[in-house]
N, C-alpha and C positions, 0 to 999 in steps of 0.2 A: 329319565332325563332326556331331554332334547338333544339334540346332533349339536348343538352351538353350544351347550352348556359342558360336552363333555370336551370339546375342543378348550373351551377356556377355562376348564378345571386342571390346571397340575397334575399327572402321575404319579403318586405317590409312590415312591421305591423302598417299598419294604422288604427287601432283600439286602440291600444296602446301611440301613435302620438296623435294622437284626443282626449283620454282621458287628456294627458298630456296638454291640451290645456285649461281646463274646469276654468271658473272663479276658484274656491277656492283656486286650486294648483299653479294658474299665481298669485291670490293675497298675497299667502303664501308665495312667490318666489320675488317678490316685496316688502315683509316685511322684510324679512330676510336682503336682498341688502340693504335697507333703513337705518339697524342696524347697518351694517357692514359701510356702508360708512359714518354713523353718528359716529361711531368708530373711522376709519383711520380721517375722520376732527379733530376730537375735538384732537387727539395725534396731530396732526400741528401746533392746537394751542401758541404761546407762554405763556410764562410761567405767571400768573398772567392777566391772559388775562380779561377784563369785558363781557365776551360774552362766552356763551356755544351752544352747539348744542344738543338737545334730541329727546328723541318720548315719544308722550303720546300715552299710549295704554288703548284702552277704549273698551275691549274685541273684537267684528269683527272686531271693526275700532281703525285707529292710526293715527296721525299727525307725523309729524318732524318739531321740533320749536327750532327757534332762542332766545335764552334768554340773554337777558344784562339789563346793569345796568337801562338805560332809556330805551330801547327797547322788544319788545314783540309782533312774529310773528310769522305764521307759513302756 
């Protein structure tokens, strides 16, 4: 490459990329989503519905469970 080309190419920080990669941060980011989309369902709900959607959270770890009146899964 040319001296001008590498000036006007970006550094790519794959160090920072990599970090971003690390279980705790992918699992914190898959929590979060879980919440949110457990959110937007349960508002789609109709009104009086027999069935909820939740998370139990059980400090590191969490579920997403289906609750109703005969039912109970996750």
């Amino acid at each position: 490459m040319t001296e001008k080309m590498e000036k006007d190419t970006p550094k790519f920080d794959w160090v920072t990329e990599r970090s971003s990669c690390a279980l705790p941060k992918v699992f914190k980011a898959l929590r979060l989503q879980v919440y949110e989309d457990l959110k937007t369902r349960n508002a789609l709900r109709p009104n009086n519905s027999p069935y909820k959607f939740s998370v139990a959270d059980n400090g590191s770890n969490f579920t997403a469970v289906l609750e109703a009146t005969d039912v109970h899964r996750s």
